[in-house]
C-alpha positions as CSV (number, residue, x, y, z in Angstrom):
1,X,-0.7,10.6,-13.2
2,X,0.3,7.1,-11.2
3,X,1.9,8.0,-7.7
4,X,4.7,5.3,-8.3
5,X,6.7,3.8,-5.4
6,X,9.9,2.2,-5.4
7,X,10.4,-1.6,-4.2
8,X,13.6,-1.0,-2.5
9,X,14.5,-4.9,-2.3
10,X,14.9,-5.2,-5.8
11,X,15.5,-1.2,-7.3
12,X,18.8,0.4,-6.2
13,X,20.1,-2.9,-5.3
14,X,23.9,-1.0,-6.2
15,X,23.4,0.6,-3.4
16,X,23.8,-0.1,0.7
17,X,19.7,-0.6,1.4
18,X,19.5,2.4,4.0
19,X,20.6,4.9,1.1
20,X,18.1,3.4,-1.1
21,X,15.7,5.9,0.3
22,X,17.2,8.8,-0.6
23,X,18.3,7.4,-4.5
24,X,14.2,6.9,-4.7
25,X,13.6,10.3,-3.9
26,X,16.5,12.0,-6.2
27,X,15.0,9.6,-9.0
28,X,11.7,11.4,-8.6
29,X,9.5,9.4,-5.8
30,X,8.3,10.0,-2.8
31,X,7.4,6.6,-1.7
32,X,8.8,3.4,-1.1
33,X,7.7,-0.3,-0.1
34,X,9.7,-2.5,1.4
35,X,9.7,-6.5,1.3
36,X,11.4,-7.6,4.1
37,X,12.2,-4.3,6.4
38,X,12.7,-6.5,9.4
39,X,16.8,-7.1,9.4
40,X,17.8,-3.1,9.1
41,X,15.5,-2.5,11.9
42,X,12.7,0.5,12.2
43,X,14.9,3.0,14.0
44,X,17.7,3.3,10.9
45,X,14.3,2.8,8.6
46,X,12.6,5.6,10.0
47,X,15.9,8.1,9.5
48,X,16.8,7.3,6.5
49,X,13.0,7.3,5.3
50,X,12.6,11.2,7.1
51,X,15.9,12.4,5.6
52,X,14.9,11.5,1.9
53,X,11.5,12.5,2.2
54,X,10.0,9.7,1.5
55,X,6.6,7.6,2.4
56,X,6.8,3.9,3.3
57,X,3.4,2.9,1.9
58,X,3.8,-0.8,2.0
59,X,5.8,-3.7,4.0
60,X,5.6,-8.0,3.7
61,X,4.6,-10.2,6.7
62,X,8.1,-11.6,7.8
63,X,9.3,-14.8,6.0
64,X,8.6,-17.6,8.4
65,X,11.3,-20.3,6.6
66,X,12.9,-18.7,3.6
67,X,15.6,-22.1,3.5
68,X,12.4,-23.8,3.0
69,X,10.4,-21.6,0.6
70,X,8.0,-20.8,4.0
71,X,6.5,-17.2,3.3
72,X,3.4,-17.9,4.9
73,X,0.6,-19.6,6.7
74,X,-2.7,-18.5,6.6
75,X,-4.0,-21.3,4.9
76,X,-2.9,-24.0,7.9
77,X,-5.0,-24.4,10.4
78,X,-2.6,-26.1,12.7
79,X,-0.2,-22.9,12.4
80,X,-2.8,-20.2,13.7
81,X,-0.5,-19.0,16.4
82,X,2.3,-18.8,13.8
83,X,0.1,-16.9,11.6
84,X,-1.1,-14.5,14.8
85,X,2.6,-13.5,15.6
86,X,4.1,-13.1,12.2
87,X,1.1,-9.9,11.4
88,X,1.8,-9.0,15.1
89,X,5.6,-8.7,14.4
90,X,4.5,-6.7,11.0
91,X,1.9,-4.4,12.7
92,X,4.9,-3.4,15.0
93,X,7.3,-2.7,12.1
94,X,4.6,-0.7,10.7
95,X,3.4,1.2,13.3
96,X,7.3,2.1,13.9
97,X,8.1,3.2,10.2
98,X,4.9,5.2,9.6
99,X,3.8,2.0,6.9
100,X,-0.2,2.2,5.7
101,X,-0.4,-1.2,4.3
102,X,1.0,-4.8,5.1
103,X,1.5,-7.4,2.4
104,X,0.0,-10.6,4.7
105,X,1.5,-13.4,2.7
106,X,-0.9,-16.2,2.9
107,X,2.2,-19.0,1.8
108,X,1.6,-22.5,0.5
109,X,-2.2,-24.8,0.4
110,X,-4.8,-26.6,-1.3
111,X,-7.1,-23.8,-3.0
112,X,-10.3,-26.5,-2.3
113,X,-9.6,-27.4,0.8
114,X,-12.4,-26.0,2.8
115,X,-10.5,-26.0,5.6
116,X,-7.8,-24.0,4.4
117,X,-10.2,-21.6,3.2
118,X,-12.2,-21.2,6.1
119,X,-8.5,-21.0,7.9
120,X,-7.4,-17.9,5.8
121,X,-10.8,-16.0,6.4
122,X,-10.8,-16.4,10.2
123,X,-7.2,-15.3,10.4
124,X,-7.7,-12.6,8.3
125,X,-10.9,-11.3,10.0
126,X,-9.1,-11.0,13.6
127,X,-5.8,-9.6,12.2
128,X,-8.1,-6.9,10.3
129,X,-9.2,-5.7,14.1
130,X,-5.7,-5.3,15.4
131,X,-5.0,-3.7,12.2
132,X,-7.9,-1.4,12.1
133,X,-6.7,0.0,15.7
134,X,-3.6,0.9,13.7
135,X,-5.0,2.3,10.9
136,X,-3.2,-0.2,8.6
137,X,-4.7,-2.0,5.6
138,X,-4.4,-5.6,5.2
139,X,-3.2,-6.7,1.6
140,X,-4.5,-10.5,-0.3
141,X,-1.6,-10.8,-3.1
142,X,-2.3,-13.8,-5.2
143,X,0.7,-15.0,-6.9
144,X,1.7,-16.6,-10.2
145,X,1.9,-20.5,-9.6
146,X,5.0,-20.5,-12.3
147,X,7.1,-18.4,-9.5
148,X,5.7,-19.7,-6.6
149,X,4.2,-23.6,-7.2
150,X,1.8,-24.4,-4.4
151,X,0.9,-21.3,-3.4
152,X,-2.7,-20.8,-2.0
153,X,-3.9,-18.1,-3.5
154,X,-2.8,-17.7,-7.6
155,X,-5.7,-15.4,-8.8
156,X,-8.3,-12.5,-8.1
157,X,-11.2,-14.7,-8.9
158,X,-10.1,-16.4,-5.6
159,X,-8.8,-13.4,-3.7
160,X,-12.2,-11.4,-4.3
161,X,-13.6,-14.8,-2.5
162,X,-12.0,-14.5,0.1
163,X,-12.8,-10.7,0.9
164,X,-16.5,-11.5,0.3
165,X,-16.0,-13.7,2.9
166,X,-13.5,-11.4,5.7
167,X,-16.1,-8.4,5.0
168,X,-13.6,-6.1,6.6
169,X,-13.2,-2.4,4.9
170,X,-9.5,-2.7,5.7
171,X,-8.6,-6.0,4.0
172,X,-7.9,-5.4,0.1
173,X,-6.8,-6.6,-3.0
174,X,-3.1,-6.0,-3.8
175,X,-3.4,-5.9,-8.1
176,X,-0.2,-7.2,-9.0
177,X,0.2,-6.7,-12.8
178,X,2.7,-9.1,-13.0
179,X,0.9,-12.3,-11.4
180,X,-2.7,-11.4,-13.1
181,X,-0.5,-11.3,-16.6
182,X,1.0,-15.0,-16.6
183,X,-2.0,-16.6,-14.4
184,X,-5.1,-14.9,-16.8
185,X,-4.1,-12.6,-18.8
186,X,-7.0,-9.7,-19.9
187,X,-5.0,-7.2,-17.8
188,X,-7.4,-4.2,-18.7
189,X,-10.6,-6.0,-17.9
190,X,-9.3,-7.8,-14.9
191,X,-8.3,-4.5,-13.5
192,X,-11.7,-2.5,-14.3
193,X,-13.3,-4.7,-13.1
194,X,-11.5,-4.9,-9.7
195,X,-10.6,-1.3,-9.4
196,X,-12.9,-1.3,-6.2
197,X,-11.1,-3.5,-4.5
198,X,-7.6,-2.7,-5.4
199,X,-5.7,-1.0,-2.3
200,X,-2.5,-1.0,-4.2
201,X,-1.2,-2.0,-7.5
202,X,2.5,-3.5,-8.4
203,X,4.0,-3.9,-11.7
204,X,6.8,-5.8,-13.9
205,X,6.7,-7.0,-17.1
206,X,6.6,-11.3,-18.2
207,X,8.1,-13.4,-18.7
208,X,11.5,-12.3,-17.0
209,X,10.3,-9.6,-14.2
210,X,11.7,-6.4,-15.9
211,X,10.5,-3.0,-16.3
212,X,8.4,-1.9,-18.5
213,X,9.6,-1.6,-22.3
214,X,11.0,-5.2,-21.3
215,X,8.6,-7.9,-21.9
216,X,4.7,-9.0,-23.7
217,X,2.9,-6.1,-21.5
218,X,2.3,-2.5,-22.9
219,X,2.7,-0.6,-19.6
220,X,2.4,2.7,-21.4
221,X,-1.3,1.6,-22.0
222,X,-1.9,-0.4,-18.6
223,X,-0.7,2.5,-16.8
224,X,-2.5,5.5,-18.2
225,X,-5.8,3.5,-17.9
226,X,-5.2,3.0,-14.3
227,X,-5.2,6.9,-14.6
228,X,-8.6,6.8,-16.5
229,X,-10.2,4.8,-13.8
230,X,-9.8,7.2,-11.3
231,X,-7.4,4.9,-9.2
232,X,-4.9,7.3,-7.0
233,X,-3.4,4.8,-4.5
234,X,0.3,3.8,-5.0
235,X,1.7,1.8,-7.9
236,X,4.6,-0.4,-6.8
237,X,7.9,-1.1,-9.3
238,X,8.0,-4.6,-8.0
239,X,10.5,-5.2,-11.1
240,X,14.0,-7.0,-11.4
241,X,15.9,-4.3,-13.6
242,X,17.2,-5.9,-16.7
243,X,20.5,-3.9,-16.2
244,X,20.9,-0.8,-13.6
245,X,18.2,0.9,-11.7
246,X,18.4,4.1,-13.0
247,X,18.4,2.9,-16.5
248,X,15.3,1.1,-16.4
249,X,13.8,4.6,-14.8
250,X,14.5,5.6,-18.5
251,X,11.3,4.3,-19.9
252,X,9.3,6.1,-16.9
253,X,10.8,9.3,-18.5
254,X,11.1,8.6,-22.1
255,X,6.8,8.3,-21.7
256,X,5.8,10.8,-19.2
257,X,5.4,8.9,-16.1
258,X,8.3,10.5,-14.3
């Protein structure tokens, strides 16, 4: 059976975000992950995450420029520094809250620039050794160029690239079932044959972001062959709920996943 987590950015959004914790765990989780955990601060985090019970597997890098669509830059070489203190700043947040795995998001470039390339590897490789002292687990997300136009990295192919190049046991493939869908499709081979790689797995449903039931993908099948393939590390409700949280748990329910 999937271990599911709740996103706590976008699920229980009726609700103040410190007592999202708790309406994860009385909805049947154990385990949350957390976008942008920076604003409420990791003392109030850590209390509310202890008094529900409940695992933080997963945080983002901080948004450098969210006015300007900025979410990262490990693809520029003149922003190294920048790049160096943003995982620093999440390493912290992490190390506070108890987190196993940070979301580095690597934020706009040219895919064939060599340079930009060569920029995202090196940065990766020396954040992986602060990392590794911590005991956290690096994340490469490629995202959907239909959400996010410009961004670096859009698909596996490219991702598993990139970890061929970083060689680092703690730097992994976040398998985002959302992204894979619109950018190539083939969501059961694309995920067998990654399964290796994959460090943690996120869902929603095209075109509109909803929870399963609600959109082109048949999550009842997606999800009980990530069972079949022997895969036992968190599975992330990244969705936007078509209407309120607790109803889109319904499907979870209605076919045995909850």
């Amino acid at each position: 059976m999937p271990r599911f987590d709740a996103n706590i950015d976008l699920l229980f959004t009726e609700r103040p975000f410190l007592s999202r914790f708790q309406a994860t765990a009385d909805a049947g989780m154990d385990a949350v992950e957390i976008l942008n955990p920076y604003p409420h601060g990791a003392p109030a985090i850590q209390e509310a995450a202890g008094a529900a019970g409940t695992e933080i597997v997963l945080i983002n890098t901080p948004v450098l420029n969210p006015e300007a669509g900025i979410i990262g830059c490990a693809a520029a070489p003149a922003r190294r520094d920048t790049f160096e203190s943003s995982v620093i700043a999440a390493l912290d947040m992490a190390s506070a809250i108890g987190a196993q795995r940070i979301h580095v998001m690597v934020g706009n470039g040219d895919p064939d620039s060599q340079a930009a390339n060569d920029c995202v590897v090196a940065n990766f490789r020396q954040a992986a050794v602060e990392a590794r002292t911590r005991n956290v687990t690096l994340m490469l997300e490629p995202l959907n160029l239909v959400d996010r136009p410009g961004y670096f990295l859009s698909t596996n192919a490219h991702a598993c690239r990139l970890l061929d190049r970083i060689a680092a046991e703690n730097v992994q493939l976040q398998f985002d079932a959302y992204h894979t869908q619109i950018m190539t499709g083939d969501l059961t081979r694309a995920f067998r044959g990654l399964r290796e790689r994959t460090g943690h797995i996120q869902i929603a449903n095209p075109p509109d972001r909803h929870e399963p039931g609600h959109g082109e993908v048949d999550f009842s099948w997606f999800l009980s062959m990530v069972d079949d393939q022997g895969y036992d590390g968190p599975v992330g409700l990244e969705y936007m709920p078509s209407g309120t949280t607790e109803a889109s748990l319904q499907w979870f329910r209605l076919n045995g996943f909850l």
